[in-house]
N, C-alpha and C positions, 0 to 999 in steps of 0.2 A: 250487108251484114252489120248487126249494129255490135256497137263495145258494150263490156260490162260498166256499170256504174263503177268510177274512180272515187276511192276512200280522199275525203280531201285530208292536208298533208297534217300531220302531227306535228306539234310543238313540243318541243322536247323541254325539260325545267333543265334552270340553270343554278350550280353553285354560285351564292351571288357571294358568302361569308365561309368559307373553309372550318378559322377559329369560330366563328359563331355556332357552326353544326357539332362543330366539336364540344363546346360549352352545352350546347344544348342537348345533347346525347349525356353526357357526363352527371347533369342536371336530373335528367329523366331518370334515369339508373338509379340514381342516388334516392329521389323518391320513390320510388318502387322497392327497394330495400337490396339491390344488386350490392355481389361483391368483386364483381367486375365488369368492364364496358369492355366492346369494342369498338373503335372507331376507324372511320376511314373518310377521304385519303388523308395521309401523311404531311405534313410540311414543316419547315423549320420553325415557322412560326408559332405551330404548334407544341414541337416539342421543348421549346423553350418556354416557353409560358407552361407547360408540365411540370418541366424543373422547378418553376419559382413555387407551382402550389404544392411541390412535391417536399422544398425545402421549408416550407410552412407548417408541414404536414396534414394538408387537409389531402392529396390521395398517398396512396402507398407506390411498389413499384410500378415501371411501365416498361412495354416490352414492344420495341418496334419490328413489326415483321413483314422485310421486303419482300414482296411478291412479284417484281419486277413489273408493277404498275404504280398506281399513288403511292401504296402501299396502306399498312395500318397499323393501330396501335391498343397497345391490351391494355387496362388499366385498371390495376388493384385499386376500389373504394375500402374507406377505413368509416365511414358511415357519419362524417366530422363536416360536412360541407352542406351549411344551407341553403345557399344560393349562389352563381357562378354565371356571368353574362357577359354581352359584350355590346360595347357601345359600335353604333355604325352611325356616320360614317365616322373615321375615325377623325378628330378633331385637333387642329395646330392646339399646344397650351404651354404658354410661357411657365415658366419654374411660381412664379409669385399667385399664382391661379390655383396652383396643386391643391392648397387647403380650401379652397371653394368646392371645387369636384369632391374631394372628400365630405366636406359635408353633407354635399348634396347625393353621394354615392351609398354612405359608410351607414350601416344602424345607432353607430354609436363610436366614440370616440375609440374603445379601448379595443374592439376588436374589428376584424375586416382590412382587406387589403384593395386597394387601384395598383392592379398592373398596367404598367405604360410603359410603350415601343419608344425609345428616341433611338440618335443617331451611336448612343453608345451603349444599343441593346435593349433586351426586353428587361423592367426590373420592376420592384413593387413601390410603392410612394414613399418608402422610407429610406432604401437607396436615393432614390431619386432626389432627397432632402441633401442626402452627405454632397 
C-alpha cells in the first residue's frame, strides 16, 4: 500500500522587531489617512515609546486591550506624524554621539525626535541631553 504524498514542512515567519511592526503599522495608517490603528502584540517597550510620542503629541489616546495573549493596542492618530521608524539593530551610543545621530536621523534642526532606550528608560534626545 503506498502513502499519500507528504506536504513538505512549513516555515513559519518570525517577529524578528515587536517596536518595528508597531512603527510600521502606525506609519501605514497614518498614510492611508486612518484615525486609528490597531496593533498587536503588546509590550512594555512599546507602550513606553507611545507615551513619549503621545507626550509630544504626534498620536492621541491609546487603549491597551488584554486579551490574555500578547495582547493589543488601539491608537488614536491625530494626522501630525510624518514619518516613525526604528533603527535595528539596536546600537551602543555614548551621550557625546547623540548630535551625530541626530543629524544623521532629524530633517531638520527644529523639529523631529531620536527616542533612545538606555538603562534609565525609554526617552527622546532631549531628555537624554539633561
Amino acid at each position: 500500500v503506498s502513502e499519500p504524498p507528504q506536504d513538505p514542512p512549513q516555515e513559519e515567519m518570525v517577529r524578528v522587531s515587536v517596536l518595528g511592526d508597531c512603527l510600521k503599522a502606525i506609519n501605514n495608517a497614518e498614510k492611508r489617512g486612518k484615525r486609528q490603528v490597531l496593533v498587536r502584540p503588546c509590550s512594555k517597550v512599546i507602550v513606553k515609546f507611545l507615551q513619549v510620542m503621545q507626550r509630544h503629541g504626534y498620536i492621541g489616546e491609546f487603549e491597551i486591550i488584554d486579551d490574555h495573549r500578547a495582547g493589543k493596542i488601539v491608537i488614536q492618530l491625530l494626522g501630525r506624524l510624518n514619518k516613525c521608524g526604528v533603527i535595528s539593530p539596536r546600537y551602543d551610543m555614548p551621550i557625546n554621539e547623540l548630535e551625530a545621530w541626530q543629524r544623521n536621523l532629524l530633517p531638520s534642526r527644529q523639529f523631529g525626535y531620536v527616542v533612545i532606550t538606555s538603562s534609565a528608560g525609554i526617552m527622546d534626545h532631549e531628555e537624554a541631553r539633561r
